[in-house]
TILO-146395 format. One record per residue: residue number from 1; x, y, z of N, C-alpha, C in turn. Coordinates in nm, 2 decimals, padded with zeros to 4 digits. Example, Ala and Ser with C-alpha at 12.3 -4.5 7.8 and 13.67 -1.06 7.14 Angstrom:
<pts>
   nr  n.east  n.north    n.up  ca.east  ca.north   ca.up  c.east  c.north    c.up
    1   01.32   -00.57   00.78    01.23    -00.45   00.78   01.32   -00.33   00.78
    2   01.28   -00.22   00.71    01.37    -00.11   00.71   01.29    00.00   00.79
</pts>
This chain:
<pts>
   nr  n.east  n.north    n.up  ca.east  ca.north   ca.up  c.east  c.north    c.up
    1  -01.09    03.56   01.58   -01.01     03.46   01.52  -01.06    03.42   01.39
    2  -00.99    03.42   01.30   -00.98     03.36   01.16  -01.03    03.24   01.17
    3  -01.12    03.16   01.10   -01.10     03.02   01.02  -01.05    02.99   00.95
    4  -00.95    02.87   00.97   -00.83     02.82   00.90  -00.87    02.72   00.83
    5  -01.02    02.65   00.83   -01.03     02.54   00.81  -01.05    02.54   00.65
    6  -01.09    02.43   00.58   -01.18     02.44   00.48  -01.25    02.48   00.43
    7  -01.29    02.60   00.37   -01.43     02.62   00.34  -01.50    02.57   00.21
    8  -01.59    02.60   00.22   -01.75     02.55   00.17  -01.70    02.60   00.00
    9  -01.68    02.75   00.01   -01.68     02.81  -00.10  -01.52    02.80  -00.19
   10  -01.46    02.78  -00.08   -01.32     02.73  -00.15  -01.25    02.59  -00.22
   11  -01.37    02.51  -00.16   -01.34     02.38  -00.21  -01.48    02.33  -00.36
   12  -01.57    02.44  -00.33   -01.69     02.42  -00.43  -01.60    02.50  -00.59
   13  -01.52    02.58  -00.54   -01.43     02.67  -00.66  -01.34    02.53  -00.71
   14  -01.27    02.50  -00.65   -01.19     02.36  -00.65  -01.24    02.29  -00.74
   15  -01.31    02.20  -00.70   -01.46     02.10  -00.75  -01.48    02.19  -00.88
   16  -01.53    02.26  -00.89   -01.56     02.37  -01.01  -01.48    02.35  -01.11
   17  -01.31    02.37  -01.09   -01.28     02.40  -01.18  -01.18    02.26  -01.25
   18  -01.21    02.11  -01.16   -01.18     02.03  -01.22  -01.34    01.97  -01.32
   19  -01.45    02.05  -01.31   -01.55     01.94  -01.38  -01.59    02.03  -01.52
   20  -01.51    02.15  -01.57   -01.55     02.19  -01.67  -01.47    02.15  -01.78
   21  -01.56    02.14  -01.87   -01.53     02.06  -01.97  -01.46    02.09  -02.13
   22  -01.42    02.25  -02.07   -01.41     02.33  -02.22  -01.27    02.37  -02.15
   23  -01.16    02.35  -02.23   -01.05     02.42  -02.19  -01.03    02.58  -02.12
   24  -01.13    02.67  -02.27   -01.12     02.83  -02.25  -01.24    02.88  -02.10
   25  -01.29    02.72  -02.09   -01.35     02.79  -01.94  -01.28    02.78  -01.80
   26  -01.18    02.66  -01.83   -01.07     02.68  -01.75  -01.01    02.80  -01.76
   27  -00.94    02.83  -01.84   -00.93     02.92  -01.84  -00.97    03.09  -01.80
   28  -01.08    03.08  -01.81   -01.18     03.23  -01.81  -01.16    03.20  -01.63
   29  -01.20    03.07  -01.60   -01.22     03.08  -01.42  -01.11    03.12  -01.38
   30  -01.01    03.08  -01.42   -00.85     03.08  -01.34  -00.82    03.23  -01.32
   31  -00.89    03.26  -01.41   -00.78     03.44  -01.41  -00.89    03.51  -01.27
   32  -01.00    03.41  -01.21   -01.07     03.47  -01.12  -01.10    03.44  -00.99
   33  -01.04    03.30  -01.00   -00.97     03.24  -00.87  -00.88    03.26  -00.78
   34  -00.86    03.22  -00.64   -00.78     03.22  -00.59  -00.78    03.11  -00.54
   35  -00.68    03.00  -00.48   -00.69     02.84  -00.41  -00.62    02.93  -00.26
   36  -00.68    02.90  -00.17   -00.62     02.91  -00.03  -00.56    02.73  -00.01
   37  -00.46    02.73   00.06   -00.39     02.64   00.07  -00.46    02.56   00.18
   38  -00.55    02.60   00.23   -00.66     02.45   00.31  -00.71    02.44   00.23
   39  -00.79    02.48   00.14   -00.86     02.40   00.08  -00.79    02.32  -00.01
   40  -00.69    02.38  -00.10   -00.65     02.25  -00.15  -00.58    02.12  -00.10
   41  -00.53    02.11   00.07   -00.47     02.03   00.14  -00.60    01.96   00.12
   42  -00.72    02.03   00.14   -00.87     01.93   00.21  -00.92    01.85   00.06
   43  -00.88    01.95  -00.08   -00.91     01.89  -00.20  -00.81    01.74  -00.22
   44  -00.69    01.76  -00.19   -00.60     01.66  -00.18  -00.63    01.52  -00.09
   45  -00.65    01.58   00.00   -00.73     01.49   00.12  -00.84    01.41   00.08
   46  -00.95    01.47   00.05   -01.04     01.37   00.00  -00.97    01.31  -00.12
   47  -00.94    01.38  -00.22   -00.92     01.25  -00.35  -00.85    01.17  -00.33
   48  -00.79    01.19  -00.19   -00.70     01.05  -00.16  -00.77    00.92  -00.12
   49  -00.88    00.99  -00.07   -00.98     00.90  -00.03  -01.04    00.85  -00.08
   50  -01.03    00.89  -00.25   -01.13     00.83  -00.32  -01.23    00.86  -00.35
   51  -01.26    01.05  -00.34   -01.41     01.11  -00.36  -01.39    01.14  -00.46
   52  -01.51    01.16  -00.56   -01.50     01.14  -00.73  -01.40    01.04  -00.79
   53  -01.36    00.91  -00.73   -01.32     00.82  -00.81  -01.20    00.90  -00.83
   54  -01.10    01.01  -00.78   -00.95     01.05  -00.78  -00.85    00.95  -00.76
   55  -00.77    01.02  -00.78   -00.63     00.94  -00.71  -00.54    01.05  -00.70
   56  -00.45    01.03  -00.64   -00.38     01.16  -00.61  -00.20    01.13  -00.60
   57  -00.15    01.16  -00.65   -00.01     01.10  -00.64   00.04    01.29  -00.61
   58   00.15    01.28  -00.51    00.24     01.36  -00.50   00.39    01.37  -00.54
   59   00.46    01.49  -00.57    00.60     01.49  -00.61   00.70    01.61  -00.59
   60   00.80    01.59  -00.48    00.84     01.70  -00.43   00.96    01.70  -00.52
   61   01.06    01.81  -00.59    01.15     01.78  -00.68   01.23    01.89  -00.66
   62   01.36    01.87  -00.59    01.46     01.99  -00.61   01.55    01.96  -00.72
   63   01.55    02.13  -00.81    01.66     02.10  -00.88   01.74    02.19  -00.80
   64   01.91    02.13  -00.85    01.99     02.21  -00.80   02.02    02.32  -00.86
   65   02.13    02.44  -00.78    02.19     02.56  -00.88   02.24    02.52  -00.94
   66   02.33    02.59  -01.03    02.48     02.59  -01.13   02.53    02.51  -01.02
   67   02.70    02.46  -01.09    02.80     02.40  -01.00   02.88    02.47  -00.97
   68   02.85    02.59  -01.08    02.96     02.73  -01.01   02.98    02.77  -00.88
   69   02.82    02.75  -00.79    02.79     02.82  -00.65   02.87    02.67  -00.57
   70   02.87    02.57  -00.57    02.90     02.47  -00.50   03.04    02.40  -00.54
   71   03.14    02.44  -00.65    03.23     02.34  -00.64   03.33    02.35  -00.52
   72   03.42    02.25  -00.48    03.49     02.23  -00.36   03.56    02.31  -00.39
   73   03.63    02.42  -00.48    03.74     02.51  -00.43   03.66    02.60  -00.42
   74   03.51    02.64  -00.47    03.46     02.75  -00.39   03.42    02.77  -00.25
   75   03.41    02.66  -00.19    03.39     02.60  -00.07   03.50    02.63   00.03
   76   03.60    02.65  -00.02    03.75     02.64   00.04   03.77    02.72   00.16
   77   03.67    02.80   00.15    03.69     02.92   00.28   03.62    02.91   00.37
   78   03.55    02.80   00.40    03.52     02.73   00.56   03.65    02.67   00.60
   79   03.74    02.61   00.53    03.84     02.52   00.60   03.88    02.59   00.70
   80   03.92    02.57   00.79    04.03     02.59   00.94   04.14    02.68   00.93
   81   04.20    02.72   00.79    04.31     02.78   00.78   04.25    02.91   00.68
   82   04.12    02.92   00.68    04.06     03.05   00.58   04.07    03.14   00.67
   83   04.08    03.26   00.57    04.08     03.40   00.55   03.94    03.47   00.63
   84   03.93    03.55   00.72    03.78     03.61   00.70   03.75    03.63   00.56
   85   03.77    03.68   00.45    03.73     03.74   00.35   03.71    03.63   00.27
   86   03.77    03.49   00.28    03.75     03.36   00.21   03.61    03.31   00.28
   87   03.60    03.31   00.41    03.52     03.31   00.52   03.39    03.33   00.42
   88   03.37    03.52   00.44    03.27     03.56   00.40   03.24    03.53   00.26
   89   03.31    03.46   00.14    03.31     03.43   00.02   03.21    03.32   00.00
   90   03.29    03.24   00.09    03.21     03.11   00.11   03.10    03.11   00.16
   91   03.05    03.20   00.23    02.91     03.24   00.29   02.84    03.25   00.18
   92   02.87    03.37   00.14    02.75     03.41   00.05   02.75    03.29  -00.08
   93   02.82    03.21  -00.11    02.79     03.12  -00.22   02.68    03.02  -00.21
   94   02.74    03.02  -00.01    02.58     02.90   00.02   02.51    02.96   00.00
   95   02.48    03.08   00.06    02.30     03.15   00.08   02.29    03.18  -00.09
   96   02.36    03.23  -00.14    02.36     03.17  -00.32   02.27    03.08  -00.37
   97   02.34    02.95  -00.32    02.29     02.81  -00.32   02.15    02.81  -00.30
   98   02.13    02.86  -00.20    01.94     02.85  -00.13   01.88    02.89  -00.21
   99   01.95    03.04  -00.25    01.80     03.09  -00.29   01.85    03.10  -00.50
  100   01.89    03.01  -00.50    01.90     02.94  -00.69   01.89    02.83  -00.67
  101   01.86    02.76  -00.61    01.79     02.61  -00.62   01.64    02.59  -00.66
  102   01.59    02.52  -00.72    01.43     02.53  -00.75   01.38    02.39  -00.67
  103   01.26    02.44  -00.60    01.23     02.33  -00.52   01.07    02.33  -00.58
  104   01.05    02.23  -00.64    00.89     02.22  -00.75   00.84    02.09  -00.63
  105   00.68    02.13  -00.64    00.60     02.04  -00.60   00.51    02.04  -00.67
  106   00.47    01.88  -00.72    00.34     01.84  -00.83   00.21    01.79  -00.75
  107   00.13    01.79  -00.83   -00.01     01.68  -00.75  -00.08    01.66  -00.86
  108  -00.07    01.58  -00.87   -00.16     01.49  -01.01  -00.31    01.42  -00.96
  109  -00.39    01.41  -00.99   -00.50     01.39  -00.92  -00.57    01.32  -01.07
  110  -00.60    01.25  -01.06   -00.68     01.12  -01.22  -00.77    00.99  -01.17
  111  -00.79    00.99  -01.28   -00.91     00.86  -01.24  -00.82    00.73  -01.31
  112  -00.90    00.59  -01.25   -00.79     00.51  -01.30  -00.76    00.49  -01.41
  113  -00.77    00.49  -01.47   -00.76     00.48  -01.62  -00.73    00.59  -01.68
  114  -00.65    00.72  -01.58   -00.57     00.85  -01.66  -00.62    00.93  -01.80
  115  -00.77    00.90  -01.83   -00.83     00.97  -01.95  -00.90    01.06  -01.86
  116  -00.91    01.09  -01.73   -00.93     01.24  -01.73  -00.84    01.27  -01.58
  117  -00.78    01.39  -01.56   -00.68     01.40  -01.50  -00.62    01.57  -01.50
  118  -00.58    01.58  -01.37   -00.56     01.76  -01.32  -00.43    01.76  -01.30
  119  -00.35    01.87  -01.30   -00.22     01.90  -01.25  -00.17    02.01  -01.22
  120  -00.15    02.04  -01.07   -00.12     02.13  -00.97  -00.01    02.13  -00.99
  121   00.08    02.21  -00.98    00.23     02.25  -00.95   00.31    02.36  -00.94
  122   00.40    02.40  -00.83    00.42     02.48  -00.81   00.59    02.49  -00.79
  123   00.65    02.59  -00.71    00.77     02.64  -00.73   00.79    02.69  -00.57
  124   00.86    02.65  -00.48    00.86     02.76  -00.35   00.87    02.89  -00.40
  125   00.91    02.96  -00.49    00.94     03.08  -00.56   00.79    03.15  -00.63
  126   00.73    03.07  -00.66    00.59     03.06  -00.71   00.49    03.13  -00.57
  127   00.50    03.08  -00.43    00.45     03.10  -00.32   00.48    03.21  -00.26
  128   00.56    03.23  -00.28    00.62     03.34  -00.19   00.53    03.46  -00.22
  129   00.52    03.62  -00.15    00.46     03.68  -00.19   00.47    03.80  -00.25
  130   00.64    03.82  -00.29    00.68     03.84  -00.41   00.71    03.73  -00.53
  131   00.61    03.74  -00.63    00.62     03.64  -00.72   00.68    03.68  -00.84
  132   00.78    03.62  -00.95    00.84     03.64  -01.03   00.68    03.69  -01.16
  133   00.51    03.64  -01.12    00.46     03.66  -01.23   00.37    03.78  -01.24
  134   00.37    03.87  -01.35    00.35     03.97  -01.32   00.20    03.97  -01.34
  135   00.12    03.88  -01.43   -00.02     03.90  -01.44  -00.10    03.85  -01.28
  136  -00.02    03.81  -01.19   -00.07     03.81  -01.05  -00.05    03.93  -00.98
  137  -00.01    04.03  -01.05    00.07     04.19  -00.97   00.15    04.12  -00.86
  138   00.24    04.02  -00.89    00.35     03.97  -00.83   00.29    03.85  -00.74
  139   00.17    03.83  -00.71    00.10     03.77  -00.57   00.10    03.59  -00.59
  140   00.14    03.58  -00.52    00.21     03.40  -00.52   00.09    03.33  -00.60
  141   00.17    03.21  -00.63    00.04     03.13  -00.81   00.09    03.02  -00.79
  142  -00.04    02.92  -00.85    00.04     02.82  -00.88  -00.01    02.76  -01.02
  143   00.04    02.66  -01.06    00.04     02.62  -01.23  -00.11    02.55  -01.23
  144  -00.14    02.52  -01.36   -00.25     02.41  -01.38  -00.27    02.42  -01.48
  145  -00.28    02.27  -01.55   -00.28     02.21  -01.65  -00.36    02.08  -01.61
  146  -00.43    02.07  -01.71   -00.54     01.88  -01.72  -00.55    01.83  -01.89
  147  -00.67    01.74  -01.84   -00.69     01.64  -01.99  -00.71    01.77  -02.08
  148  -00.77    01.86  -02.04   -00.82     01.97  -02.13  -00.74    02.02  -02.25
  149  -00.60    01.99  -02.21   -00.47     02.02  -02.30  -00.46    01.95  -02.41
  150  -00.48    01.97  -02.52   -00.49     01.87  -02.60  -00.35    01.82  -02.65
  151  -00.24    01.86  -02.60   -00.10     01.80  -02.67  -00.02    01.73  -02.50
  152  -00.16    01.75  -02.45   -00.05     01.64  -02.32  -00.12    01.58  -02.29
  153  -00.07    01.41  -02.16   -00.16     01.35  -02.14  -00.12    01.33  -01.99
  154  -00.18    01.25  -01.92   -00.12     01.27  -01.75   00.03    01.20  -01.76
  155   00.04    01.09  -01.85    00.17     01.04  -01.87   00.31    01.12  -01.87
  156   00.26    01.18  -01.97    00.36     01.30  -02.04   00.40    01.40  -01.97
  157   00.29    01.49  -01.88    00.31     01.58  -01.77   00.37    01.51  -01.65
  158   00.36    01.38  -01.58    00.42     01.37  -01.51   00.56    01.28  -01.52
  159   00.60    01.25  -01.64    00.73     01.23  -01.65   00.82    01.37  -01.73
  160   00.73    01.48  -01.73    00.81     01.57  -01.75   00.87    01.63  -01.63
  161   00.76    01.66  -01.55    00.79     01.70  -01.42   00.92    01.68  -01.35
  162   00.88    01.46  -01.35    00.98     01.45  -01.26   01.14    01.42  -01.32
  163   01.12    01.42  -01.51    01.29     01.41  -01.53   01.38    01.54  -01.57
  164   01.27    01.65  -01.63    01.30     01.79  -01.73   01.37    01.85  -01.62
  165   01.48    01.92  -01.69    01.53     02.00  -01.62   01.47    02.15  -01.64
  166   01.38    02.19  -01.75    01.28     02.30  -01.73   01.13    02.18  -01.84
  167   01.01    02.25  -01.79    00.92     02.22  -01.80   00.81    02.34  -01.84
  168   00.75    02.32  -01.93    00.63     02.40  -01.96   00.48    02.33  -01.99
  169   00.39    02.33  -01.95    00.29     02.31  -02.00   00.17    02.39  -02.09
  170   00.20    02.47  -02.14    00.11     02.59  -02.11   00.02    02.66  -02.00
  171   00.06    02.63  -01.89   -00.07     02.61  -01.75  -00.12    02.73  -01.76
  172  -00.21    02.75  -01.68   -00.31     02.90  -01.65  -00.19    02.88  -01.51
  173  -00.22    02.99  -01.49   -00.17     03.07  -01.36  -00.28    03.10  -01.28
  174  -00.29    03.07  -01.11   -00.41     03.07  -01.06  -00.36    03.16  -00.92
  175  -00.40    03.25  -00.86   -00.37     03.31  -00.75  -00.33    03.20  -00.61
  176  -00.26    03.20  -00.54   -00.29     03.10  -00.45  -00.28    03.18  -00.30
  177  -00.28    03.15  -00.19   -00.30     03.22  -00.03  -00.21    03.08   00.02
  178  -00.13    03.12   00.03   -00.04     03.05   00.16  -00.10    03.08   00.27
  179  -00.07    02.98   00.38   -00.16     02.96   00.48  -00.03    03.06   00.59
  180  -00.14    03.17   00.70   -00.02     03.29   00.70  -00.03    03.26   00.80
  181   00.10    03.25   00.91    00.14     03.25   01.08  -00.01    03.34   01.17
  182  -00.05    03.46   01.07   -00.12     03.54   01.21  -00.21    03.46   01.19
  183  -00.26    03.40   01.06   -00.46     03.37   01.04  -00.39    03.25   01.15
  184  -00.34    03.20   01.22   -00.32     03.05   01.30  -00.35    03.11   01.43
  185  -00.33    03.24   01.53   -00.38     03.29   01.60  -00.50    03.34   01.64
</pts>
């Protein structure tokens, strides 16, 4: 059986790459990382608690598709009096709908006074293990951006987040490991 838990060396990577102090060494680490998704629950976990003076705010954010996939006359062919072929029209617009919706999740992690400060974020699209990015050879990632940015500040990143309808930070791209059904056996 796998250990699912925390480890030592995944959360010391963690720790690592919020205490350097030079942007391009964020950088240089990221392209050599990977975050397994316990450890960052466990990184999350503690700073909630208040280890290194963190704070941790979370932010789940769906945007929606176009209105093209969802207006009520494209809808029309669930009614009671549809067509199979209106039927099946209307099918595939929802499953449409699913998979063109963007569902972003942030984690902002700062000290009180927001002059130093990290930012996780991701994409369900991002996770998956076909990834849209190719310098991961497709392999699920997530964003990251901090104080180290010199044209943002925790303010700015997290009201981008939660009003932009697209968003860039410049972030590094960091490998990430979804936590997988077998390793739970």
């Amino acid at each position: 059986m796998t250990n699912t838990g925390i480890s030592d060396e995944g959360l010391a990577d963690l720790l690592q790459l919020i205490a350097f102090e030079k942007k391009r060494d964020v950088q240089t680490f990221a392209k050599t990382l990977t975050i397994r998704f316990e450890d960052f629950a466990g990184l999350a976990l503690a700073l909630e608690d208040g280890l290194l003076g963190y704070y941790h705010r979370m932010r789940r954010r769906e945007l929606p598709p176009p209105k093209h996939l969802v207006s009520p006359e494209k809808l029309a062919g669930f009614s009671s009096d549809a067509s199979p072929d209106e039927l099946r029209a209307s099918a595939r617009r929802v499953s449409q709908f699913f998979k063109e919706r963007k569902v972003w999740y942030g984690h902002m992690f700062s000290n009180a006074d927001l002059s130093v400060w990290h930012f996780f974020y991701f994409s369900e699209q991002d996770t998956q293990p076909i990834s849209h990015w190719k310098a991961t050879d497709g392999h699920p990632h997530m964003h990251f951006v901090n104080h180290l940015w010199p044209k943002h500040s925790a303010q700015s990143v997290w009201e981008a987040f939660n009003t932009e309808p697209s968003f860039t930070f410049g972030a590094v791209h960091i490998r990430f490991q979804q936590l997988e059904q077998e390793r739970l056996v």
